[in-house]
N, C-alpha and C positions, 0 to 999 in steps of 0.2 A: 636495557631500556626498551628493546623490541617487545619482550615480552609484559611488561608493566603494560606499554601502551596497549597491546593487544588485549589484557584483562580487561581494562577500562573500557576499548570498543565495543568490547562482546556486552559488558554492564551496561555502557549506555546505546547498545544496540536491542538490549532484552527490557528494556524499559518503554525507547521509541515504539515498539512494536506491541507493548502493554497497552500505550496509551491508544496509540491507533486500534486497537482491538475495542477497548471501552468507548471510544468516541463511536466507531462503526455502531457497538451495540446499543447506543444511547441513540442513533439514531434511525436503527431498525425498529427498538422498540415504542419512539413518538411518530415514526409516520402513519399514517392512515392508507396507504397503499399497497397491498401486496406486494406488486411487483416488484416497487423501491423496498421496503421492505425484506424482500427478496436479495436485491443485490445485497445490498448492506450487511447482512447476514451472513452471506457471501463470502464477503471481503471482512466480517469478525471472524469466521472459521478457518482463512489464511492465513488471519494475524497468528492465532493462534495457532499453525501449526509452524509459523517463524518464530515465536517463543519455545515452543517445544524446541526443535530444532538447533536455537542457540543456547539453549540452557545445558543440552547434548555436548556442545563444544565446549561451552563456559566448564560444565564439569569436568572433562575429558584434558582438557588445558588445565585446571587447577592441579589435578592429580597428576600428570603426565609430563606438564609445560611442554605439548606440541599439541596441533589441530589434528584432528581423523580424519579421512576421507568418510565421509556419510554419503548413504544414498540419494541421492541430488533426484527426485521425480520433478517433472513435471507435467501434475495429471490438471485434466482442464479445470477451470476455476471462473473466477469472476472475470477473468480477462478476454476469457473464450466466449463472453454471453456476447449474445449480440440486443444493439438497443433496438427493440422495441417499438415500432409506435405507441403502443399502450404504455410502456414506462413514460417516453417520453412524454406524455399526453398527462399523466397522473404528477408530473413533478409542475408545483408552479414556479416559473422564472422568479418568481420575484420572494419566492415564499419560505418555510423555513429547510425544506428539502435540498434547494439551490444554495443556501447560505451554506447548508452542510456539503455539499459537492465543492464547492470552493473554497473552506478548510481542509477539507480532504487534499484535494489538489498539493495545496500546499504541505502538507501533512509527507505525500508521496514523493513530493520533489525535495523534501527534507531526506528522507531517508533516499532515493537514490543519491543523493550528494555525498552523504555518509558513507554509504556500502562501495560506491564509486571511487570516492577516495581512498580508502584502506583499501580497496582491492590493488591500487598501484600502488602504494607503499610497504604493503605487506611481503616478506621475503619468505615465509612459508606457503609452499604450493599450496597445499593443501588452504590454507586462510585466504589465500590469493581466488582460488575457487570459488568456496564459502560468499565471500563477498560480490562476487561476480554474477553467482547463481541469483544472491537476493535483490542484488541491484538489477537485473531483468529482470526478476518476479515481481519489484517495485515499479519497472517503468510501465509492466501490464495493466498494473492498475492506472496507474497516471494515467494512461491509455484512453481506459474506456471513462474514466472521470473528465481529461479532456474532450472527449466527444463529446458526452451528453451534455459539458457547458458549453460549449459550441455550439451545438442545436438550443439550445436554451436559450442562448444569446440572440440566437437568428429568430425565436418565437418572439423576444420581447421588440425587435426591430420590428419585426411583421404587424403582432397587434398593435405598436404605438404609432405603425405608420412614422418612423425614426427615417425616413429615404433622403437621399442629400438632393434630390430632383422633384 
């Protein structure tokens, strides 16, 4: 049963990580801002190297029915940017940029929940890693996606004059 389950993770772990890659690219390539543009970009070029990645394992388990140890890097990424005034200044609160950060969000906290869980169920180290690595690679972006709606949040307090006093 371990191993059935385990196929199916890594299947719909290399799917989550599809869609978050297209959604990323679908919204690097409608904004109008470098910067944002920039991150977003970013964060499709990570997706994509967690498809690569688990398609490595998915294969390696088909053939094998165990996980490898894979090289686990973690070289700086979208996690390590830091925000910006000029990002934050180019994203409007209210606008289609911020809709996309708040899918995103939720997008992030999807898959740590996923990677999270199988990392404590998993009985092969090796999977048990695999899953741990990606569920911190997922929390970094949660990360920096909760900042910037955080500051997002506080611009649309500021300009609507929202003060409880």
């Amino acid at each position: 049963m371990e191993k059935d389950q385990s196929n199916e993770i890594l299947k719909s772990a290399i799917l989550m990580e599809k869609r978050g890659k297209a959604f990323y690219e679908t919204v690097a390539a409608q904004t109008q801002h470098e910067e944002v543009k920039k991150i977003f970009s970013m964060m499709a070029e990570e997706e994509q190297g967690h498809i690569d990645f688990l398609s490595k394992q998915f294969s390696s388990y088909n053939r094998e029915k165990k996980f490898v140890p894979l090289e686990l890097t973690t070289e700086a990424g979208v996690a390590d940017l830091i925000l910006s005034p000029e990002v934050k200044q180019q994203i409007s609160a209210a606008g289609y940029e911020a809709a996309a950060i708040s899918a995103a969000i939720d997008m992030e906290t999807k898959a740590i929940d996923v990677y999270s869980r199988r990392a404590l169920e998993a009985t092969d180290p090796n999977e048990k890693e695999l899953y741990r690595w990606l569920a911190d690679w997922e929390k970094g972006h949660h990360k920096i996606l909760h900042e910037l709606n955080e500051d997002l949040k506080q611009s649309i307090w500021f300009d609507n004059h929202f003060w409880p006093f």
